[in-house]
MINUGU-625097 format. One line per 10 residues: their letters; for each residue x, y, z of C-alpha. Coordinates in steps of 0.5 Angstrom, whole numbers. Example, Ala and Ser with C-alpha at 12.3 -4.5 7.8 and 13.67 -1.06 7.14 Angstrom:
% MINUGU-625097
as> 25,-9,16; 27,-2,14
END
This chain:
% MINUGU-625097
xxxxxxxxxx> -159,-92,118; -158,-93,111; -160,-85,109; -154,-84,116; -149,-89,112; -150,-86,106; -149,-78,109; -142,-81,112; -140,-85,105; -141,-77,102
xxxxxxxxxx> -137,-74,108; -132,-79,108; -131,-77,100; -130,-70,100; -125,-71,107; -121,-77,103; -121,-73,97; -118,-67,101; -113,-72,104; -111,-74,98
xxxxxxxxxx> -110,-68,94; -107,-64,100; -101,-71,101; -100,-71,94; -99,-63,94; -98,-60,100; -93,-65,103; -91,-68,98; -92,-75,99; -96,-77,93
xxxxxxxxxx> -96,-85,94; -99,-83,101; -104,-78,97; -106,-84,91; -107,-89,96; -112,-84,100; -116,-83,93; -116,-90,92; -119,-91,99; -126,-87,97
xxxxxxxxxx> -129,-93,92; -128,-97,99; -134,-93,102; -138,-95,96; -137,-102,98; -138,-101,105; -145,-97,104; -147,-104,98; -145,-109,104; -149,-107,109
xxxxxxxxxx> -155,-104,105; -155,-112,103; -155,-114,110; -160,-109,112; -164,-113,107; -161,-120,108; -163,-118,117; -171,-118,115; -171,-111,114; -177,-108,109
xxxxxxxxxx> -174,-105,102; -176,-98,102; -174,-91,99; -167,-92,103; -165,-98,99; -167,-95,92; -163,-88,94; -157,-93,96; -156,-95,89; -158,-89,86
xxxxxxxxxx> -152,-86,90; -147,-91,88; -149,-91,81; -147,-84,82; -141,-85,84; -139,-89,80; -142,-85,74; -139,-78,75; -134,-80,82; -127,-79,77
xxxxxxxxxx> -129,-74,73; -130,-70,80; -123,-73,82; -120,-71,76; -122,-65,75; -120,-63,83; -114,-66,82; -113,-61,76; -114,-54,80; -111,-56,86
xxxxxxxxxx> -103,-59,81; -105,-52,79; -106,-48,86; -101,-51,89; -96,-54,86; -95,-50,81; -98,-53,75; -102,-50,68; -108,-48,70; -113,-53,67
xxxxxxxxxx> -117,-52,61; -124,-51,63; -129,-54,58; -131,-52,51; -136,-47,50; -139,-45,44; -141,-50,38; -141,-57,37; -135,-58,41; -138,-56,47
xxxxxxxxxx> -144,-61,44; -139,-67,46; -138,-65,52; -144,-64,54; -144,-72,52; -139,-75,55; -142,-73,62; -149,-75,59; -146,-82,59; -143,-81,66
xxxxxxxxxx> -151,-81,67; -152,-87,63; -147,-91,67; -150,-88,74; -157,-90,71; -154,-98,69; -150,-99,76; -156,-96,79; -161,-101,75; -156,-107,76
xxxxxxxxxx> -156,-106,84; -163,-105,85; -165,-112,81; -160,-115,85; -165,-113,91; -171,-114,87; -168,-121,86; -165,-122,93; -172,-121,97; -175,-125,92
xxxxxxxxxx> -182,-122,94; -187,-118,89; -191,-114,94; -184,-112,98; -181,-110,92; -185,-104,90; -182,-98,92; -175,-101,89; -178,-102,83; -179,-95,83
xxxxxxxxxx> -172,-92,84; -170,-95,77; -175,-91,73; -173,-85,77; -166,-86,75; -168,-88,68; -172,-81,68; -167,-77,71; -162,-80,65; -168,-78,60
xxxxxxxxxx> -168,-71,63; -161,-69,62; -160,-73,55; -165,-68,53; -161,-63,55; -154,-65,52; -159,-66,45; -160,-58,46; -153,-57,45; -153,-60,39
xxxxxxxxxx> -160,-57,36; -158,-51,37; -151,-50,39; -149,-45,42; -146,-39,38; -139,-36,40; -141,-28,41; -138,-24,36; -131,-21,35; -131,-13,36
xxxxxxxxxx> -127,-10,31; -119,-10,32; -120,-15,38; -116,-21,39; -121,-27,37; -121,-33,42; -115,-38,42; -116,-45,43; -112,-47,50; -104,-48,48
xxxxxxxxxx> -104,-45,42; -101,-39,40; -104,-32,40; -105,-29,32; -103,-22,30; -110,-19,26; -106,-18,19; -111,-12,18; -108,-8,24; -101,-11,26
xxxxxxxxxx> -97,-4,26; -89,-4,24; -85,2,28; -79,5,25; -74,7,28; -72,14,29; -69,18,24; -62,21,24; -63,29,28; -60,31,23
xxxxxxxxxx> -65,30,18; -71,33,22; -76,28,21; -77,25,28; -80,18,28; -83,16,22; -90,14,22; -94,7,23; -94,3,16; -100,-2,15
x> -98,-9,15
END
């Protein structure tokens, strides 16, 4: 029943959040489409409820449970971040708004980034590690509780892993490739397009007909 529960709590997500999103953007009703996104974080109580009666009703502690609390742990790491993201792409599609800008990605400000999400893990494996002592404490039985245990040094391992990879980015920043001649170099998002002052060209206009010249050349800036 839990994994089933947790599989509705994932569906319910994505449904509430398409709700929300098409409220606000499409029928533009966005006390309506706040209201349903406010709504998602209900699920994650109703899945922490019963996962606790599951285990208040007599029910062994298992793997499911351990998934549960990595779930939440999830969501409440990384669930805004994915509601802000989306809610940016769909202002953009369908209402209208500027396209929102995507993350850096070369040099150190791409390393920040990467660190900022790494700590959405972080905040994962902490909920995840609180809920689960919960349950530890809750059952109150060492030979029952194994499999709980478990669970917190998955999420630990797996907030290892992926701080590993955000330390790459630092190490070994990633390179912008290089600029070929006479190209436009990358702006950053907002800023104003720069002429290259080497090969900016200055036209004049054409000269009287009746000194037979045409226009004039390009002169170099």
């Amino acid at each position: 029943m839990i994994v089933a529960l947790i599989a509705v709590c994932e569906i319910g997500f994505w449904v509430l959040l398409a709700a929300g999103l098409g409220a606000r953007y499409v029928l533009r009703m966005p006390r309506t489409g706040l209201a349903l996104l406010l709504c998602e974080p209900l699920l994650e109580v109703v899945l922490l409820v019963v996962t606790a009666l599951d285990l208040k009703n007599g029910a062994d502690p298992s793997w499911k449970h351990g998934l549960a609390a990595v779930y939440i742990g999830y969501t409440v790491g990384h669930g805004h971040r994915t509601v802000r993201w989306l809610d940016g792409h769909a202002a953009h599609r369908l209402a209208g708004a500027p396209k929102p800008a995507g993350p850096p990605r070369h040099g150190m400000a791409r390393a920040r980034h990467e660190g900022t999400v790494w700590l959405g893990t972080l905040v994962a494996a902490a909920v995840a590690t609180a809920l689960l002592q919960l349950a530890i404490w809750y059952v109150d039985d060492p030979a029952r509780t194994g499999s709980l245990e478990s669970w917190r040094w998955i999420a630990w391992r797996a907030a290892a892993v992926h701080g590993l990879v955000a330390l790459t980015y630092v190490i070994w920043p990633k390179k912008a490739p290089k600029q070929e001649p006479g190209q436009v170099p990358e702006q950053a998002p907002g800023q104003t397009p720069r002429t290259d002052p080497g090969t900016a060209t200055r036209t004049y206009p054409e000269t009287d007909p009746g000194h037979g010249k045409g226009k004039a050349p390009a002169e170099k800036l």
